[in-house]
N, C-alpha and C positions, 0 to 999 in steps of 0.2 A: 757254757751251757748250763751247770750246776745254777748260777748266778740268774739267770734264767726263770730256773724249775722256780729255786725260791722265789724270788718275785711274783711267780704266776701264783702261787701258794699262798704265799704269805699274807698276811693283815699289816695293814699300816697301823705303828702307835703312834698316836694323835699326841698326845705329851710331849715324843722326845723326836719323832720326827724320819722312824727310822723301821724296816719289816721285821716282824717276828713274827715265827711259825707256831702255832695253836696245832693241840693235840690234834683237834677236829680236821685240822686243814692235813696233819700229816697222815691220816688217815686216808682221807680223799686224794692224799697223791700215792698214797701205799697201793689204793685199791685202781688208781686211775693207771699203776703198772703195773699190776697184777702181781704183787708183791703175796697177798696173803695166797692167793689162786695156784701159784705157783713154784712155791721155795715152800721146801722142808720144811713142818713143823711150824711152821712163822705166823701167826695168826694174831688180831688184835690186842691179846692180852699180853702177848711176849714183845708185840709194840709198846704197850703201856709199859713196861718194864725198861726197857732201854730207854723208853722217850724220859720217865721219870728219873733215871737216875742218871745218863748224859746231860739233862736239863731241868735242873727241880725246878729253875725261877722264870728261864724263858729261852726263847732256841732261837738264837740268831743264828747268820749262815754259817758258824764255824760249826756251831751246837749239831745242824742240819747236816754237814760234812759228818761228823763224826756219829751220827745217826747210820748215816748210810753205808759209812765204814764197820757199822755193824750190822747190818741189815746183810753185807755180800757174806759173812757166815753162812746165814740162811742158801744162799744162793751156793753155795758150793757145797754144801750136804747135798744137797738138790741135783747135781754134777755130779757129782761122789768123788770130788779132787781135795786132797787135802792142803792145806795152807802150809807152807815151811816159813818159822817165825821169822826167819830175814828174808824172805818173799811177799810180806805183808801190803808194801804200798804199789810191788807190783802187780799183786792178787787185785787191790782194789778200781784197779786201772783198769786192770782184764774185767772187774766186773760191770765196772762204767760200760766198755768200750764193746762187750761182747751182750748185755743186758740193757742198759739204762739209757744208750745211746739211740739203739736201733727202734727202741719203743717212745724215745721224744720225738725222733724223725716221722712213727707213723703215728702217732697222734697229735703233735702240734702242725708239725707241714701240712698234714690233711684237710686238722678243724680249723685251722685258719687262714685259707685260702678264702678268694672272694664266694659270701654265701648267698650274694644276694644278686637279681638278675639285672639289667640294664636298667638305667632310669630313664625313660624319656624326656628329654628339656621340656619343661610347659608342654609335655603331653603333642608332639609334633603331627602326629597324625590326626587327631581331634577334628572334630568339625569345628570351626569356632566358635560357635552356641553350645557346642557340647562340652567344651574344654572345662575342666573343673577351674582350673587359676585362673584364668579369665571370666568366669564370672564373679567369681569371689572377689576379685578387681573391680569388677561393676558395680557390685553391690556395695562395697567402701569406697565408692567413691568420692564422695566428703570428706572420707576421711584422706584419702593419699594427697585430695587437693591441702586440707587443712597439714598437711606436712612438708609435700612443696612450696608452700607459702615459705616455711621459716629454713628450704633449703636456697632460697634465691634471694 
């Protein structure tokens, strides 16, 4: 699912072939989970902060993992549960599992369900003077002839 987020996020580098996360774009998935709206204190400049010094030259998906492994601080001030430093990777699991999860479910399942309504084949109900592709058919018709030619 992480693997996921990044991709939807990310930019392709055209050079090497391969996604990295731009400040801009982590921004837009901070705010696309209510990252800043919602956790303690957390707002875009304590973003630029982490993002600059986890990532001075570029954030691939590890950079992006260890991003968010600092982002769930924020989220547990927010909780008011303290971290115990040998509970660390099972805090970040809790914050996936109890935060990150539940908001990919209702924003990716949601927005990318079918958006668009039925397409009619060539418009079946049409009158057939009325049909839009069927005239447009009529009208090039020199031309579809001049293409059957060199399909027979």
């Amino acid at each position: 699912m992480l693997k996921k987020l990044f991709n939807q996020y990310g930019d392709d580098k055209i050079s090497q072939g391969m996604k990295l996360m731009t400040y801009r774009n982590l921004i837009k998935f901070c705010e696309d989970f209510h990252f800043f709206h919602n956790f303690h204190s957390f707002d875009k400049s304590q973003l630029q902060i982490i993002y600059y010094k986890v990532a001075p030259n570029r954030c691939e998906f590890q950079t992006f993992i260890e991003i968010l492994y600092k982002i769930q601080n924020f989220y547990f001030q927010k909780v008011q549960k303290t971290i115990v430093p040998s509970e660390k990777e099972l805090a970040f699991k809790l914050f996936l599992d109890e935060y990150v999860i539940p908001k990919y479910k209702t924003l990716f399942i949601k927005n990318n369900g079918p958006s668009i309504e039925r397409i009619q084949v060539l418009y079946q109900n049409y009158n057939p003077y009325e049909n839009p592709t069927v005239c447009l058919l009529y009208e090039n018709d020199d031309l579809l002839k001049h293409v059957f030619i060199f399909l027979v």
